[in-house]
C-alpha positions in Angstrom: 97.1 112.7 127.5 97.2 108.7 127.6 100.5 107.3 127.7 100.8 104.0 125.4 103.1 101.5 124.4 103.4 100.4 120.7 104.8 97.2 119.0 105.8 98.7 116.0 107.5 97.6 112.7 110.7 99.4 112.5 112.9 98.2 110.0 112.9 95.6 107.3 112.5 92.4 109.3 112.4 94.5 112.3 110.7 95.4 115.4 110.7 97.4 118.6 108.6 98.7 121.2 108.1 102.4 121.6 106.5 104.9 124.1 103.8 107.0 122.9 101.0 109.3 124.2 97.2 110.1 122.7 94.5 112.2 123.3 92.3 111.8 126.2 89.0 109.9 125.1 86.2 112.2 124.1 82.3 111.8 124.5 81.0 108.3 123.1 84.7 106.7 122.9 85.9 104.1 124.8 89.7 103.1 125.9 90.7 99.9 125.5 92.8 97.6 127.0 94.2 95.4 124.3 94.4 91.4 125.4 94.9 89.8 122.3 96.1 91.2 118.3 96.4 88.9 115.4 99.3 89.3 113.4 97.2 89.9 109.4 98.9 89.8 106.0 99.0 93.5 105.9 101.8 94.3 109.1 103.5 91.3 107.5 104.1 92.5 104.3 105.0 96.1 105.6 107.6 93.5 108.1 108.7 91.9 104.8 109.0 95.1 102.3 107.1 94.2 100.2 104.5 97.0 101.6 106.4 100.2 101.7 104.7 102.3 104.7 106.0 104.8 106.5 108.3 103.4 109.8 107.7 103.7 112.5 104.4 101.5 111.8 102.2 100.4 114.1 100.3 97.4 112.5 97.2 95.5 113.9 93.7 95.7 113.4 92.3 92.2 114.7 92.1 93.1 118.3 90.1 91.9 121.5 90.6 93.4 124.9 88.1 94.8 127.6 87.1 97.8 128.5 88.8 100.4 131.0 86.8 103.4 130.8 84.1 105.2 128.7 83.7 108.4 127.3 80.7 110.7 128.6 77.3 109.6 126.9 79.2 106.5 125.5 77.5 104.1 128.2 74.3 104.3 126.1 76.0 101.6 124.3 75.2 99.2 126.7 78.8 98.4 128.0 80.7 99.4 130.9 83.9 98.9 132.3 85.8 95.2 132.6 83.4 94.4 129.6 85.3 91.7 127.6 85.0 93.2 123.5 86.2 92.5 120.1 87.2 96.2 118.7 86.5 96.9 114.6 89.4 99.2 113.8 88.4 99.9 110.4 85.4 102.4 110.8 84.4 104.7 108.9 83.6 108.4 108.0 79.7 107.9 107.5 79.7 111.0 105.3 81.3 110.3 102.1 79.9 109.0 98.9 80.9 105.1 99.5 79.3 105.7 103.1 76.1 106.8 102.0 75.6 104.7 98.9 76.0 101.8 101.8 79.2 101.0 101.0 81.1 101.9 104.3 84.1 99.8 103.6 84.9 101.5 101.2 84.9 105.1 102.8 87.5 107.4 101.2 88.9 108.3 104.7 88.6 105.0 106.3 92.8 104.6 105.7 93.3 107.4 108.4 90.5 107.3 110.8 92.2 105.0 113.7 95.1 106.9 113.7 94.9 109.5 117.1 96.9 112.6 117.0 100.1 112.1 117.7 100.1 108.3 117.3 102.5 106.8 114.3 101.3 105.6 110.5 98.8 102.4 110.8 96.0 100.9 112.1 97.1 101.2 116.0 96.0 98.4 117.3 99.5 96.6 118.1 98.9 98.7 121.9 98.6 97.9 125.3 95.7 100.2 124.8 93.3 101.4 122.1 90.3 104.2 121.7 87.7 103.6 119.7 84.0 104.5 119.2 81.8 102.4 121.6 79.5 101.8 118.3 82.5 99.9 117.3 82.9 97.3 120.2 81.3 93.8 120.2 80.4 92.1 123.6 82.4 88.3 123.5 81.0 85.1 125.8 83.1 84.3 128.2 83.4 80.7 126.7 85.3 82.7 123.8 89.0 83.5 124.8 90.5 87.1 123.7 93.0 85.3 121.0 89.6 83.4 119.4 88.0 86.9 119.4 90.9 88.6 117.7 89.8 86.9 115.1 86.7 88.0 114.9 87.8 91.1 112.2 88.9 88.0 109.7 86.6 86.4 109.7 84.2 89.5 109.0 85.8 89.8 105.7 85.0 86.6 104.9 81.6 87.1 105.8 81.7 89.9 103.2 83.2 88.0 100.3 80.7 84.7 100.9 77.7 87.4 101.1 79.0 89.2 98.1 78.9 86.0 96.2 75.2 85.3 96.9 76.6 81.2 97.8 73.0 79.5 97.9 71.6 76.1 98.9 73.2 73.2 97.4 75.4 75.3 95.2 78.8 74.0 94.0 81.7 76.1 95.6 85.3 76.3 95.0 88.2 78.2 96.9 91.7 78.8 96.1 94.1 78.5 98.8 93.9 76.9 102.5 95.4 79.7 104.6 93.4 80.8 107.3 91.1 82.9 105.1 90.6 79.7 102.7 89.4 77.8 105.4 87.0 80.3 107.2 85.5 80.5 103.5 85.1 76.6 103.6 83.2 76.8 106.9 81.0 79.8 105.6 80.2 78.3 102.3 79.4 74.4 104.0 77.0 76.9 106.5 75.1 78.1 103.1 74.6 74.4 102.3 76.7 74.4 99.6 79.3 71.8 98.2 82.4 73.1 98.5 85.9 72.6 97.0 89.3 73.3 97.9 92.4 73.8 95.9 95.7 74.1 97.7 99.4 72.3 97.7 100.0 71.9 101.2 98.7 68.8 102.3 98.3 69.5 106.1 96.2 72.2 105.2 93.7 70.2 102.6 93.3 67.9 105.8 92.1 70.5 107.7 89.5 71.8 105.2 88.2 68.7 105.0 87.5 68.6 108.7 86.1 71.6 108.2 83.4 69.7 105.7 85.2 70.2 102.1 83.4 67.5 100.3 86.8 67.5 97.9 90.6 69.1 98.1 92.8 68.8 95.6 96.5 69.4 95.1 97.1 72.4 92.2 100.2 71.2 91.4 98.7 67.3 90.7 97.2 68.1 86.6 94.9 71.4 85.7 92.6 72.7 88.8 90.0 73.9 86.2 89.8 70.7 85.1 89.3 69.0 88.1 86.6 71.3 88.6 84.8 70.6 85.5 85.2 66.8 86.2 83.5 67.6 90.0 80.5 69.5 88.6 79.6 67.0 85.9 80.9 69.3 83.1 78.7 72.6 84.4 81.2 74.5 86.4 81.6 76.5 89.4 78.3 78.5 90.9 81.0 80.6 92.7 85.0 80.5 93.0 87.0 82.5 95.5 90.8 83.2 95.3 91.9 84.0 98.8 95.3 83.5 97.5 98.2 86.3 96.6 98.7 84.3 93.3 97.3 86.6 90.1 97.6 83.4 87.7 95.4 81.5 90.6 92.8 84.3 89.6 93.1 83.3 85.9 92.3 80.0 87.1 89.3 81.0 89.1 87.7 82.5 85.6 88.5 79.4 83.8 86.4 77.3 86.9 83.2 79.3 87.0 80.3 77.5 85.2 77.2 79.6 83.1 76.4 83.0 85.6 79.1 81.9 88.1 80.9 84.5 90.0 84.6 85.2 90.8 85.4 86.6 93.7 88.9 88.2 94.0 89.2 87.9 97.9 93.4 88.4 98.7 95.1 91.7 97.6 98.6 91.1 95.3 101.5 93.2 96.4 102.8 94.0 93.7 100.0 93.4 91.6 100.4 91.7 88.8 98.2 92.0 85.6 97.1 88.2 84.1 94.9 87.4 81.2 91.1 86.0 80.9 89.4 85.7 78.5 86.5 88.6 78.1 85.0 86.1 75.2 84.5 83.4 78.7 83.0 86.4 80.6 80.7 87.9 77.6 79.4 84.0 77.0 78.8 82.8 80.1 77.9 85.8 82.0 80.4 85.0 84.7 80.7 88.0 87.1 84.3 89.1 88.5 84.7 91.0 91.6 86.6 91.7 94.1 86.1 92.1 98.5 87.7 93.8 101.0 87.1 94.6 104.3 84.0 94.1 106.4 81.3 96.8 106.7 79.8 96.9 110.4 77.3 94.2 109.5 79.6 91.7 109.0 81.4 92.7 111.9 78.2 91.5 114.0 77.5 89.0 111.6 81.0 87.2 112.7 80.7 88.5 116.1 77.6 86.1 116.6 79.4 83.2 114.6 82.0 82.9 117.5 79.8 83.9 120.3 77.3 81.2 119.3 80.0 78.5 118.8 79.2 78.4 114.9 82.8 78.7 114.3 85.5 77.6 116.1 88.5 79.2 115.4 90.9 78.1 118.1 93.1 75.7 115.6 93.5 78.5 113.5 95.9 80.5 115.8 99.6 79.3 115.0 101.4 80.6 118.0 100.8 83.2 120.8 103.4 85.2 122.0 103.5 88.7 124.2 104.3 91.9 123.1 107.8 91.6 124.2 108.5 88.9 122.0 107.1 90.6 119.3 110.0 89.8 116.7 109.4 85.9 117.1 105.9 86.4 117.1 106.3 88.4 113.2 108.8 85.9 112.2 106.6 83.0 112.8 103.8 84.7 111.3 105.6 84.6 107.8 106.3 81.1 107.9 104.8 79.4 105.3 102.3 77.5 106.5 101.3 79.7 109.2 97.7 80.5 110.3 97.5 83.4 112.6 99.8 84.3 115.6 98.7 86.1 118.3 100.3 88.6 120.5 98.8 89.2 123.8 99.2 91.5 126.4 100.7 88.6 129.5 
């Protein structure tokens, strides 16, 4: 057995650390020792309540680290030990139906794979140390520090939802909200050549889409946002509109901006979720598609993996605070300040 040490949500608006002990690693594993976790939406609802998971939980699943040992037949990956590595969590079964059809993702086990036996409820990777399949690690330059890699899983899933929206060449894009997921859909979508649109009420954060290369960011709250989009597109519309926002009536919105065979992609998840009208008239006439994205399939991983290696990205003002792992209760309650991007907790 591997002794480990867990940040783990353990209360409302609570944390502590805990001891715990897993499994030795088995053939084609790898142990990891975590360097750098980004604190995502999900540990910070179940911090807030407003996710109800068991507790003890042990949050985290945007993780970088390197490696300390390998499992037998696992060096046929190509790494070895000291290796510096961004770690995908989320992997899947590769036998179910979503699996095969080539939607890994989606895999009806994926929920419980991470968790070792003996380990607490979540996606583990809030540890000094994690084991994971070697297929699942991704070498990082050296030029990339563990915190920028840790954000490596994010920005994944925005690979996803900019892929699943087929963004082309000189197409006119528009994104809901500026958080950190807003703006790594601004980069993605100026990468695709498009012209690209931001809606969001916190000034700072329109400033810095714009440096990002938003050729417009409005203010919501300033007259209607579907109008302004209209206005921006000569009339025609959206070619493709994200929500990466927790706001069900900023989803409405996003119907209302898509132009003739636009698409709407549904990017955040709402806790609770909230039901809001559209209009299935808009949808039938103008062929606008609606769907949603979530989480990464291995791909994408790679896809964002070479983003950050190559230096196509730069993530490094998107981390809000670092903090170790025994400050782990500042660390969550700066994390749910509004405003925040992501904090990281590293292992120093």
């Amino acid at each position: 057995m591997i002794p480990v040490k867990a940040l783990a949500v353990s209360g409302l608006g609570k944390t502590g650390i805990v001891e715990l002990s897993t499994p030795d690693i088995r053939p084609m594993e790898a142990l990891v020792r975590v360097r750098a976790v980004a604190l995502c939406t999900l540990e910070q609802r179940v911090f807030r309540g407003l996710v109800k998971a068991p507790l003890p939980f042990v949050g985290g699943h945007e993780v970088a680290g390197e490696i300390i040992a390998l499992g037998e037949e696992a060096r046929v990956s190509g790494f070895n030990p000291g290796d510096r590595v961004a770690v995908r969590l989320l992997y899947n079964c590769g036998v179910c139906a979503a699996c095969r059809s080539g939607q890994s993702n989606l895999c009806d086990h994926a929920r419980h794979k991470p968790v070792r036996e003996g380990l607490l409820p979540g996606p583990g990777g809030l540890m000094d140390q994690v084991i994971v399949p070697a297929n699942m690690l991704f070498g990082i330059q050296d030029s990339l520090s563990f915190e920028e890699a840790s954000l490596t899983e994010p920005l994944a899933c925005c690979v996803h939802s900019v892929n699943r929206a087929r963004v082309g060449l000189g197409e006119d894009v528009v994104i809901i909200g500026g958080g950190i997921m807003g703006q790594f859909h601004v980069m993605l979508a100026k990468l695709r050549g498009a012209r690209v649109m931001l809606s969001e009420p916190i000034e700072a954060r329109r400033d810095m889409a714009r440096t990002h290369g938003a050729d417009l960011a409005i203010d919501p709250g300033e007259g209607d946002p579907a109008d302004a989009v209209l206005e921006w597109t000569q009339g025609q519309g959206a070619g493709a509109v994200f929500n990466t926002t927790a706001d069900a009536g900023a989803f409405a919105q996003a119907v209302q901006m898509a132009g003739k065979g636009g698409r709407v992609i549904q990017y955040s998840s709402l806790h609770p979720d909230v039901p809001t009208a559209v209009s299935p008239q808009r949808i039938h006439s103008q062929e606008v598609t609606i769907t949603g994205s979530v989480s990464p399939v291995v791909e994408d991983f790679a896809t964002a993996n070479r983003l950050l290696n190559h230096g196509l990205i730069n993530c490094r003002h998107l981390i809000s605070g670092t903090f170790t792992c025994q400050e782990g209760q500042k660390a969550f309650e700066a994390a749910v300040q509004p405003g925040a991007m992501r904090v990281i907790i590293t292992s120093a």
